[in-house]
ROSE-4610 file (N, C-alpha, C; in Angstrom, 1 decimal, always signed):
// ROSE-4610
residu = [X/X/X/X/X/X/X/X/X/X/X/X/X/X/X/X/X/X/X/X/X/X/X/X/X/X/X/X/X/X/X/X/X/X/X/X/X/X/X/X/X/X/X/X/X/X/X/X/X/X/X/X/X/X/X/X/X/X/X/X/X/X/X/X/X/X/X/X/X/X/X/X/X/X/X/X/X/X/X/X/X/X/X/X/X/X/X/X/X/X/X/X/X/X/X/X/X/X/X/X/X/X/X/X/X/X/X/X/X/X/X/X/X/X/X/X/X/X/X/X/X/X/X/X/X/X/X/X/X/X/X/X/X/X/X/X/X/X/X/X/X/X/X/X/X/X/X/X/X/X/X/X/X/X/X/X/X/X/X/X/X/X/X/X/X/X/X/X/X/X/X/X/X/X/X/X/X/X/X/X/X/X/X/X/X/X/X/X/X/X/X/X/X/X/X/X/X/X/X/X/X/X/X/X/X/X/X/X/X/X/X/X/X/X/X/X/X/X/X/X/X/X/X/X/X/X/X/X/X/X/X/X/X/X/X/X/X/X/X/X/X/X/X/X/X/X/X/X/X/X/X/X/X/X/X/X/X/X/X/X/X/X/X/X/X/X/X/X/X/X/X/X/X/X/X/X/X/X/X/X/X/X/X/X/X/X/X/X/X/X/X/X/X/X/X/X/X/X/X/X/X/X/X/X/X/X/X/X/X/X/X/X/X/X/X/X/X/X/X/X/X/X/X/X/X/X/X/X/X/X/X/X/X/X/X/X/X/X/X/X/X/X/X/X/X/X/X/X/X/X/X/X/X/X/X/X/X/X/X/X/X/X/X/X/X/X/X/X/X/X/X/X/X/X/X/X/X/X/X/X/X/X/X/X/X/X/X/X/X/X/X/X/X/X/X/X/X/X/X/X/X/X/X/X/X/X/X/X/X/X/X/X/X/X/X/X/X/X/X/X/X/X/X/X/X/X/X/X/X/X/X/X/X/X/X/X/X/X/X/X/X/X/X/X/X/X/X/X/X/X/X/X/X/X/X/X/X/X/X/X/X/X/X/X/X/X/X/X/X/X/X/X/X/X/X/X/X/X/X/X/X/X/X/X/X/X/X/X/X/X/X/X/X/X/X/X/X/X/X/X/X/X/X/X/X/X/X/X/X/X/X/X/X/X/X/X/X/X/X/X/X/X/X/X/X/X/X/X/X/X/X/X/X/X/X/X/X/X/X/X/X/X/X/X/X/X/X/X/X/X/X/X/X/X/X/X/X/X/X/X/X/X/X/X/X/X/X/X/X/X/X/X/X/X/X/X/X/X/X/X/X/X/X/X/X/X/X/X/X/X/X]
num = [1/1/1/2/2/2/3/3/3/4/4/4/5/5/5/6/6/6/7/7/7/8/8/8/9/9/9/10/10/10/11/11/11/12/12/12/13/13/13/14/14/14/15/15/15/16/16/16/17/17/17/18/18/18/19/19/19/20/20/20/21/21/21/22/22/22/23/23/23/24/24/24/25/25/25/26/26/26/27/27/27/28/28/28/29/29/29/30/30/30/31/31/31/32/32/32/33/33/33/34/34/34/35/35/35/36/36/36/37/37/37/38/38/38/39/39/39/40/40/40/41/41/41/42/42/42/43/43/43/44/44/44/45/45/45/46/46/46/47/47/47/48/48/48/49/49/49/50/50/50/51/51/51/52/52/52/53/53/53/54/54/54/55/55/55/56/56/56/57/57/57/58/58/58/59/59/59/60/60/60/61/61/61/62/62/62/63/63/63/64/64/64/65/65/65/66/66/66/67/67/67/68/68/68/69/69/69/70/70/70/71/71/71/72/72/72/73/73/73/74/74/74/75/75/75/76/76/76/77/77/77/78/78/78/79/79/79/80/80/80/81/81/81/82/82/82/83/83/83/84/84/84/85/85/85/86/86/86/87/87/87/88/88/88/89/89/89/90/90/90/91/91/91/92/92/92/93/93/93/94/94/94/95/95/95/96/96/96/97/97/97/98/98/98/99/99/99/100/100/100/101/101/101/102/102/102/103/103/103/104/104/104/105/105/105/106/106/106/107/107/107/108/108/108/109/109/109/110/110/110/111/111/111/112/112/112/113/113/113/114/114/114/115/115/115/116/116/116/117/117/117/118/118/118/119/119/119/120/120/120/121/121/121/122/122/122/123/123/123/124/124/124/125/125/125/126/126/126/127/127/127/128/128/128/129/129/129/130/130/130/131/131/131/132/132/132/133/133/133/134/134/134/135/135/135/136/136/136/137/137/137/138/138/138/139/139/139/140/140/140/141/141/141/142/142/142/143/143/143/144/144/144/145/145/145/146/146/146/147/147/147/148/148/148/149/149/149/150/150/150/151/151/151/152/152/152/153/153/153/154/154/154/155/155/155/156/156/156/157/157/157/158/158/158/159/159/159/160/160/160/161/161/161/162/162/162/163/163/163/164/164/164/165/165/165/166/166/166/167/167/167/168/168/168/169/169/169/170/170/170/171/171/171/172/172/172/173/173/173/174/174/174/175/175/175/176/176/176/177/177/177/178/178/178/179/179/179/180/180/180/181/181/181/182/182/182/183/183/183/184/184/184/185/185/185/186/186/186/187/187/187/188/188/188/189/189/189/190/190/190/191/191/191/192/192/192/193/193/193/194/194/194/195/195/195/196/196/196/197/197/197]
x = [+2.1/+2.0/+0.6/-0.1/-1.6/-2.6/-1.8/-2.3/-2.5/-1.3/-1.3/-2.7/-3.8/-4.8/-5.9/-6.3/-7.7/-8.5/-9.8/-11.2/-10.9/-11.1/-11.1/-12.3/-12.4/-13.8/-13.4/-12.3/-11.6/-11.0/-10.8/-10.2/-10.4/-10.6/-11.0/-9.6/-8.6/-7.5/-7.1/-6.4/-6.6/-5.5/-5.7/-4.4/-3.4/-2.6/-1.8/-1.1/-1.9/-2.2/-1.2/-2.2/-1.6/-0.5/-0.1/+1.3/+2.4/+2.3/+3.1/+3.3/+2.5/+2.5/+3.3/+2.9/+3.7/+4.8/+5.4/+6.7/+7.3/+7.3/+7.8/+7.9/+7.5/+7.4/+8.2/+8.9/+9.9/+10.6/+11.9/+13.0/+12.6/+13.5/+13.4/+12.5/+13.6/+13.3/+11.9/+11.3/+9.9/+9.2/+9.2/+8.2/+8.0/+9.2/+9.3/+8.2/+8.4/+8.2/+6.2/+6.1/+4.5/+4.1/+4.7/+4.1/+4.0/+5.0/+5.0/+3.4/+3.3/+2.6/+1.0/+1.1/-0.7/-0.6/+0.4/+0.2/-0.5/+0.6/+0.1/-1.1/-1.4/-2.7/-4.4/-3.7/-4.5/-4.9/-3.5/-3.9/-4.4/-4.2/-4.6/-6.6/-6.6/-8.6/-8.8/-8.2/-8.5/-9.1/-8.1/-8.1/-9.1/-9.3/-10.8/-11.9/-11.7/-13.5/-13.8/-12.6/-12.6/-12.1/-12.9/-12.7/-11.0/-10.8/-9.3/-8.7/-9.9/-9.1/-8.7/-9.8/-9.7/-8.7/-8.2/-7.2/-5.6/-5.9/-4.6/-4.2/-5.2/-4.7/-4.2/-5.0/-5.0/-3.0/-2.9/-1.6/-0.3/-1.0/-0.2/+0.5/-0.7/-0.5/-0.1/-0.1/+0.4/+1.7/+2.6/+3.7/+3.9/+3.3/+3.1/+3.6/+3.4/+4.2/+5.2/+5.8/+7.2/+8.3/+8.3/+9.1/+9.4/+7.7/+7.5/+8.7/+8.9/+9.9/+9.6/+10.2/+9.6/+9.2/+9.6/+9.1/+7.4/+7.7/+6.5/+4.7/+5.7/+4.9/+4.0/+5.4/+4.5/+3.7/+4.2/+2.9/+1.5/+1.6/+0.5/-0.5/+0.4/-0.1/-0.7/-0.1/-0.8/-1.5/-1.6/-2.7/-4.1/-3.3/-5.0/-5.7/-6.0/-6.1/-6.3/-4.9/-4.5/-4.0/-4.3/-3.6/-2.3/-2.7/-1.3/+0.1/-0.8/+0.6/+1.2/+0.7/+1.5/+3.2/+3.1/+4.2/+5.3/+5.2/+5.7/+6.6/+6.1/+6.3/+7.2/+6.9/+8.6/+7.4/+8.6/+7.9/+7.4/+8.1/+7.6/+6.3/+5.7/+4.2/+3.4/+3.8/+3.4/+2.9/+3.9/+3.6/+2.3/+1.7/+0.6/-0.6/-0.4/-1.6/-1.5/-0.8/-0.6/-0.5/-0.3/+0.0/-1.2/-2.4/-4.1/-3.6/-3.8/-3.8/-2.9/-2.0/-1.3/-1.6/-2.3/-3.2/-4.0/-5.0/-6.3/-6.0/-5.0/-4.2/-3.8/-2.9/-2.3/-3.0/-3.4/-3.8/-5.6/-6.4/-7.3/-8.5/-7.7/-8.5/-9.3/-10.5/-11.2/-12.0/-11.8/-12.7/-12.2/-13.4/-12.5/-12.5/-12.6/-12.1/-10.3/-10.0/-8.6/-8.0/-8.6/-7.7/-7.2/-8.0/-8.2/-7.3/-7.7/-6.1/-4.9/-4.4/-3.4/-3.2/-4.0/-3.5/-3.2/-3.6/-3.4/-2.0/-1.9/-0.6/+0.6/+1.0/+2.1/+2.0/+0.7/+0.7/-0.6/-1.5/-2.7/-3.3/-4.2/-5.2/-6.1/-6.8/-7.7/-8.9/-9.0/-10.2/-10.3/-10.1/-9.5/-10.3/-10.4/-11.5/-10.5/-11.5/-10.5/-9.5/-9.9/-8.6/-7.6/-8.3/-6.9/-6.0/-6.7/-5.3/-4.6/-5.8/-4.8/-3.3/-4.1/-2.8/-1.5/-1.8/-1.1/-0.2/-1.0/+0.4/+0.6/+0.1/+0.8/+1.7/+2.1/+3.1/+4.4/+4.0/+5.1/+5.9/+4.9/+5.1/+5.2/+5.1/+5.4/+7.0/+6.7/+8.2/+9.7/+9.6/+10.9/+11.8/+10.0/+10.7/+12.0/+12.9/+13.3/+14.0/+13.6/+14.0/+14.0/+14.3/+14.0/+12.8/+12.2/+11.0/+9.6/+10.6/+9.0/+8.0/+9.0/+8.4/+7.4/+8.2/+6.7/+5.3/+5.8/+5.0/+3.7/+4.5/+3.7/+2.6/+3.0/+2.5/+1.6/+1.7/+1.0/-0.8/-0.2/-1.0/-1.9/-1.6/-2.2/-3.3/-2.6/-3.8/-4.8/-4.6/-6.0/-5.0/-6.0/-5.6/-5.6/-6.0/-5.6/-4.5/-4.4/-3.3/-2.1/-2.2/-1.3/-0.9/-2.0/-2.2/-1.0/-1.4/-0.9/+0.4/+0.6/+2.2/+2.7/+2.7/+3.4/+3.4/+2.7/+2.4/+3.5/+3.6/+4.7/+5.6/+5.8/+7.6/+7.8/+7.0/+7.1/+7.5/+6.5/+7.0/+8.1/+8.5/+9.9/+11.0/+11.0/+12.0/+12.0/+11.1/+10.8/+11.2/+11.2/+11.7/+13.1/+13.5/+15.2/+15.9/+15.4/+16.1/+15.6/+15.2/+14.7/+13.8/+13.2/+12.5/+10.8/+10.5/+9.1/+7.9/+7.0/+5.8/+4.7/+3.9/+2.9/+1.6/+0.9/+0.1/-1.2/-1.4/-2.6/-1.7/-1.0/+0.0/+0.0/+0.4/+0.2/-1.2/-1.9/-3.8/-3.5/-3.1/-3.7/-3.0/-1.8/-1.0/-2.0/-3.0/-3.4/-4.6/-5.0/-6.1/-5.9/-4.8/-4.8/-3.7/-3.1/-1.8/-2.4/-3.3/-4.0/-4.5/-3.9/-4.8/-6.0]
y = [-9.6/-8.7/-8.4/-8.5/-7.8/-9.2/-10.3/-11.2/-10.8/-10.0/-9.9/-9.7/-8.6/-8.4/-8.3/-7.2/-6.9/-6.3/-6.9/-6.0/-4.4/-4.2/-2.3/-2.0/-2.2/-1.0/-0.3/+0.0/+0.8/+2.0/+2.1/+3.3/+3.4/+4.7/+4.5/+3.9/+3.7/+3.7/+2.4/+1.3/-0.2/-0.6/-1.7/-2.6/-2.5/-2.5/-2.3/-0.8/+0.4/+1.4/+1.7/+1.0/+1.4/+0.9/-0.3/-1.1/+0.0/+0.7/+1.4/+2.5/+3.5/+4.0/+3.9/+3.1/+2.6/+2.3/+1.2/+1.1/+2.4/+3.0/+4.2/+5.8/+4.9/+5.9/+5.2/+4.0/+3.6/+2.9/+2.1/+1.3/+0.0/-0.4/-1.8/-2.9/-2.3/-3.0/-3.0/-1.3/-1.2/-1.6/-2.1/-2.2/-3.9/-4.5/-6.3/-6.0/-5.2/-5.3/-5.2/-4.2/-3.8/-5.0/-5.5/-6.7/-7.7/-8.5/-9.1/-8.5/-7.7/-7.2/-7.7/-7.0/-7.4/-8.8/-9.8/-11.1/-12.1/-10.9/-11.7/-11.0/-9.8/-9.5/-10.3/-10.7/-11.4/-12.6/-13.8/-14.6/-14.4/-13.4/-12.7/-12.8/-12.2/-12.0/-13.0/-14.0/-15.1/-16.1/-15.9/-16.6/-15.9/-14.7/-13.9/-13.2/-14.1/-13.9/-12.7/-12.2/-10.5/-10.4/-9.7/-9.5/-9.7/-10.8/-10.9/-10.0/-9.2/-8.8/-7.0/-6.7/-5.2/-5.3/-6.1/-6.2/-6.3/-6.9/-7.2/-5.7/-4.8/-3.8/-3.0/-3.1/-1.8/-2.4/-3.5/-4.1/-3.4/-3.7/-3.2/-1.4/-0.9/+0.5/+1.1/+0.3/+1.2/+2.1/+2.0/+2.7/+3.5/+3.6/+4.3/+5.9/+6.2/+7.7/+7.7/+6.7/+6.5/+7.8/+7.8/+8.6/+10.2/+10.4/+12.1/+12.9/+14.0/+15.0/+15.2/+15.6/+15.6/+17.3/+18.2/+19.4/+19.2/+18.3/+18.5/+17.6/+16.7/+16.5/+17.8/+18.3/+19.5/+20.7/+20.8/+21.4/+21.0/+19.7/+19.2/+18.9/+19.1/+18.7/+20.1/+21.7/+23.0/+23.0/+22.7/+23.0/+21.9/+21.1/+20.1/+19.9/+20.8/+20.3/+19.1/+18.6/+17.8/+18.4/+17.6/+18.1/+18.5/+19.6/+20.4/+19.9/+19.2/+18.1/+17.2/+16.8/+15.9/+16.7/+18.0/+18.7/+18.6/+17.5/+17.3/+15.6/+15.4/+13.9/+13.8/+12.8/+12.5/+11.8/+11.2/+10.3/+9.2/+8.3/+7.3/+7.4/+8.7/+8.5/+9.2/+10.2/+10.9/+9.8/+8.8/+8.1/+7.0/+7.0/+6.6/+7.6/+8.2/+9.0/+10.4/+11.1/+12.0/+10.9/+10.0/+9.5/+9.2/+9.0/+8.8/+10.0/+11.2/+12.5/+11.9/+11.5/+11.3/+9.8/+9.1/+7.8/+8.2/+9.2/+10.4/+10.7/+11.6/+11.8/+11.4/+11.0/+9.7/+8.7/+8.0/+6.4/+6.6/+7.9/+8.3/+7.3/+6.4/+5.4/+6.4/+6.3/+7.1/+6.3/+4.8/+3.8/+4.0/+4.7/+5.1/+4.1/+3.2/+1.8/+1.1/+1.6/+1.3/+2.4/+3.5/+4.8/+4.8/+4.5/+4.8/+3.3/+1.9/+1.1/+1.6/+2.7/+2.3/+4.0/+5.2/+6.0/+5.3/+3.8/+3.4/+2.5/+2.2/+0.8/+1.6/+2.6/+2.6/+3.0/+3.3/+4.1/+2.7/+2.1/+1.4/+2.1/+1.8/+2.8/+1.8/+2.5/+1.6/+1.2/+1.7/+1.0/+1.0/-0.5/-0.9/-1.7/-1.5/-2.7/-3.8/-4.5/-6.3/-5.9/-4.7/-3.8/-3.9/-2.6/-2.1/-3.1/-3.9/-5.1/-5.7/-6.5/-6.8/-6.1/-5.0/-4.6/-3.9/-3.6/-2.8/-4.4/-6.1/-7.0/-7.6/-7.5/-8.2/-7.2/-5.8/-4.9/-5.5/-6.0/-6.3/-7.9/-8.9/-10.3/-10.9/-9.9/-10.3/-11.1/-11.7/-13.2/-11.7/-10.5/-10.5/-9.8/-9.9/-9.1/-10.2/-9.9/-11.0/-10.1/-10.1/-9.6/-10.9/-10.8/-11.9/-12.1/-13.2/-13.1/-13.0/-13.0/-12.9/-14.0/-15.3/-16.7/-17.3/-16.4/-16.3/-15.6/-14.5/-13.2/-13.7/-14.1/-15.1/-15.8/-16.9/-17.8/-17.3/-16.7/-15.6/-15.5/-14.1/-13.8/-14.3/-15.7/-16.4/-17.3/-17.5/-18.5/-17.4/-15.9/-15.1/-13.6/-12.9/-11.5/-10.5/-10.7/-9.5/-10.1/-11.1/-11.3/-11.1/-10.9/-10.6/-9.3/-8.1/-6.9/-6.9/-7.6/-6.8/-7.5/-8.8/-9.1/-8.2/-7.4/-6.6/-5.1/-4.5/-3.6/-3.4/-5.0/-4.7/-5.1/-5.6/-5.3/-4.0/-3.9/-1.8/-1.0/-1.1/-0.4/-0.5/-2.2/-2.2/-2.1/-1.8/-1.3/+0.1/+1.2/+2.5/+2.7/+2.2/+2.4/+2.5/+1.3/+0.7/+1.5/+2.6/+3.3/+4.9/+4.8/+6.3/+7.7/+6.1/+7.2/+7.6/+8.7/+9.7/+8.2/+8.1/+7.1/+7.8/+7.6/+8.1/+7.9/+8.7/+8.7/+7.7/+7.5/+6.2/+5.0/+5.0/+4.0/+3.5/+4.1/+3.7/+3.6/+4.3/+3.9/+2.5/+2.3/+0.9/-0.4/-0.1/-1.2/-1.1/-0.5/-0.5/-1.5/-1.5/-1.9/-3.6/-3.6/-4.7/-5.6/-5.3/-6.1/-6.7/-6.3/-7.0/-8.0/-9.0/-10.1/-10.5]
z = [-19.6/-18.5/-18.1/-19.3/-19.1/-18.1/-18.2/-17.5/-15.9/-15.6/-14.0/-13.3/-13.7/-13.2/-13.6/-13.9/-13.5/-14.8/-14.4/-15.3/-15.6/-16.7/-16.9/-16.6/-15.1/-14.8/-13.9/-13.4/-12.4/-13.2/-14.0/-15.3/-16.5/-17.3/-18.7/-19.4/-18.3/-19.3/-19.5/-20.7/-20.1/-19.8/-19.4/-18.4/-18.3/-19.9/-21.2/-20.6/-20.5/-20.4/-18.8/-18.2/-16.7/-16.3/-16.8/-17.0/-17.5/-18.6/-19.1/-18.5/-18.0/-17.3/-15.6/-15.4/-13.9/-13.8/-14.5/-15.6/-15.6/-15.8/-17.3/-15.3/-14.4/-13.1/-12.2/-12.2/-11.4/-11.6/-10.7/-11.7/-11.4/-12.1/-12.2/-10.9/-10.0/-9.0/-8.2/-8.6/-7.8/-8.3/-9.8/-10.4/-10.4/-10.0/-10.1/-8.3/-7.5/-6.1/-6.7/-7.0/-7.7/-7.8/-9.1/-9.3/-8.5/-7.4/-6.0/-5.4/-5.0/-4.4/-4.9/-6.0/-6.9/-6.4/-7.2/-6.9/-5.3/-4.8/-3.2/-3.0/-3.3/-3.0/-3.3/-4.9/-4.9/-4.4/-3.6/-2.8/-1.8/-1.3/+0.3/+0.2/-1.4/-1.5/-2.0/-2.4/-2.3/-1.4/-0.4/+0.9/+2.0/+1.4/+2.2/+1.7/+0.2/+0.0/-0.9/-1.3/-1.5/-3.3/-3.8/-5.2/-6.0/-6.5/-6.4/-7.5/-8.8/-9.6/-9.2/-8.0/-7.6/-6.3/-5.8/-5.0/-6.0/-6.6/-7.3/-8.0/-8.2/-9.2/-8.3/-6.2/-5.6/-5.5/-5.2/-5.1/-5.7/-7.1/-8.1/-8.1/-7.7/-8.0/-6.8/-5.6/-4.0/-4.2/-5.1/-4.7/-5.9/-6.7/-8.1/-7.7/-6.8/-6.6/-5.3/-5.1/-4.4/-4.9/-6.1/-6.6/-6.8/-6.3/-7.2/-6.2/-6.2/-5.9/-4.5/-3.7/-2.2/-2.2/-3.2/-3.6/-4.2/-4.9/-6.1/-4.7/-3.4/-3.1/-1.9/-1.5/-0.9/-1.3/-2.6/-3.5/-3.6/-3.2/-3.7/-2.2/-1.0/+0.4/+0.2/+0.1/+0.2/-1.0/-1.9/-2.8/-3.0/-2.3/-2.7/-1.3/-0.7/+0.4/+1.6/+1.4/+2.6/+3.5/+4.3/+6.1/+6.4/+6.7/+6.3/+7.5/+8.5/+9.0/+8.5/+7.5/+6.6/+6.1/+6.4/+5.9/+6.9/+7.7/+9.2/+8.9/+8.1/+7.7/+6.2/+5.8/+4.7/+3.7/+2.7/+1.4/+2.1/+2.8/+3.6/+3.7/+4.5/+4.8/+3.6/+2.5/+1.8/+0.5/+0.2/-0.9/-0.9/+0.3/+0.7/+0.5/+1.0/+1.3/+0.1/+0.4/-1.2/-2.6/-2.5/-3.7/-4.6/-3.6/-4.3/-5.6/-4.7/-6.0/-7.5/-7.5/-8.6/-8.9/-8.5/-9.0/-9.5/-8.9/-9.6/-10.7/-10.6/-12.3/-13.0/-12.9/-13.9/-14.5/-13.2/-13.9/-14.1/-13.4/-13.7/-13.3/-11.6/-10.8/-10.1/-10.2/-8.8/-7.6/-7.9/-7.0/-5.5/-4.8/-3.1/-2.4/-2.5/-1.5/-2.3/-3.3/-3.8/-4.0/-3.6/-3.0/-1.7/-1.1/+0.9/+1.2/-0.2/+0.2/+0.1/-0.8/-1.1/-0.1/+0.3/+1.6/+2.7/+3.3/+4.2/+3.9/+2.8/+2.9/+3.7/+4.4/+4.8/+6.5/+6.5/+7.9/+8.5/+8.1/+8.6/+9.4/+9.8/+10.6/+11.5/+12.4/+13.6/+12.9/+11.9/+11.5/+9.9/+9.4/+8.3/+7.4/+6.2/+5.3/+5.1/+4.3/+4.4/+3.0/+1.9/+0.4/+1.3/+2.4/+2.9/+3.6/+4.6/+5.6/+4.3/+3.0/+2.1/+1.8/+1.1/+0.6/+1.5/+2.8/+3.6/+4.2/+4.1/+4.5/+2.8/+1.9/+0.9/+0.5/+0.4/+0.9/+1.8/+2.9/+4.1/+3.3/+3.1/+2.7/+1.3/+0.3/-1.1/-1.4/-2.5/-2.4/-2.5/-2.9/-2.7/-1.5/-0.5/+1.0/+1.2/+2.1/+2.7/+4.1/+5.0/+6.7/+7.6/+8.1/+9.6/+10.2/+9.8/+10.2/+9.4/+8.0/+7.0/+6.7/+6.9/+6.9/+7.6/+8.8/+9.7/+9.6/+8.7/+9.1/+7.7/+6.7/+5.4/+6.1/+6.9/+7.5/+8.5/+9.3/+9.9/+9.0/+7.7/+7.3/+6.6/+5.9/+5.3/+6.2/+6.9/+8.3/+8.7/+8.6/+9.7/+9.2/+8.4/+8.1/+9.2/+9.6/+10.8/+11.8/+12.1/+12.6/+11.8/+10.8/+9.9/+9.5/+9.9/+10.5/+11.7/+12.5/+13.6/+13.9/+13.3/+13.2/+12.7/+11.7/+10.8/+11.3/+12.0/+13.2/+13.6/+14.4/+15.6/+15.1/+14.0/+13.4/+13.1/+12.4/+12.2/+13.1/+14.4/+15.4/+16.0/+16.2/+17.2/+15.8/+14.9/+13.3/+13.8/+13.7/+14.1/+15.4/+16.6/+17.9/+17.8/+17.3/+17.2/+16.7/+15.7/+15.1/+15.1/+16.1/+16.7/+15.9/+14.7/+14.3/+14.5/+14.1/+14.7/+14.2/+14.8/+14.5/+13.9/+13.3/+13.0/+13.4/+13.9/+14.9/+14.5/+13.5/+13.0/+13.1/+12.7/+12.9/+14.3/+15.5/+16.9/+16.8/+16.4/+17.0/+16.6/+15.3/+14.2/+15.6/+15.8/+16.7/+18.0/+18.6/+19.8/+19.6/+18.2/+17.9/+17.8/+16.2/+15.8/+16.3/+17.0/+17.9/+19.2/+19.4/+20.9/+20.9/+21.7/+21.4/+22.4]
């Protein structure tokens, strides 16, 4: 397992460490998905030049607080000072962006370019580093998505990352439309930006 990624210079805690940990915080399934994710992340910085072992960990660890309590996360929106509109929104967008805090603690990562990846992997934003696009499409295209359209969306992202950005944009949005639910306002900026050709 410890093969999957990365150098310990991102946490005092080791590999071994953060494996068990992450494990031991979701089931089966999310944690086979985690691992998908690091993997493709790391082809992704592969394919663009970009540190493959600090991608593969931000990969790894994006959904590490998918689970906390949707109580335990609005304690943490009023007390740590986040934007108190986030109390307006769901896990969906919370597990991104509140979830750094319990990355902070837990796995005891403080590197802000594999924080600010893994607040962006669910909402993306207009203005993105090459962490964040990684992990915000090796998220969408890891081997055990499977939707309509991911073969493409793979193929997409692998030829030109930001096209791979903004393919995955506009599936999100017309997914969210179809089904009448609220968008998130970085989210539309990010599609204005990265969908345009």
């Amino acid at each position: 397992m410890t093969k999957l990624f990365f150098k310990e210079t991102y946490s005092p805690l080791t590999s071994d460490e953060i494996i068990t940990k992450e494990k031991a915080n979701m089931d089966k399934k999310r944690f086979e998905h985690c691992i998908g994710v690091s993997k493709t992340a790391r082809k992704l910085a592969k394919l663009n030049g970009y540190d493959e072992d600090k991608a593969a960990l931000a990969g790894f660890i994006h959904d590490y607080a998918k689970r906390v309590p949707v109580e335990e996360y609005r304690k943490v929106i009023k007390e740590q000072d986040f934007d108190p509109d986030l109390l307006n929104w769901n896990r969906a967008i919370w597990h991104g962006i509140v979830g750094t805090y319990f990355i902070k603690r837990d796995l005891e990562i403080t590197d802000p370019e594999i924080l600010q990846a893994v607040w962006r992997h669910t909402t993306a934003d207009a203005e993105m580093t090459t962490l964040d696009k990684i992990v915000f499409v090796a998220d969408f295209i890891e081997p055990g998505r499977d939707f309509p359209g991911v073969d493409e969306a793979r193929k997409v992202a692998y030829n030109n990352l930001d096209d791979g950005v903004g393919y995955e944009l506009a599936h999100t949005l017309e997914f969210l439309v179809k089904n009448r639910n609220k968008i998130y306002p970085r989210t539309l900026a990010a599609y204005n930006v990265w969908s345009v050709k």
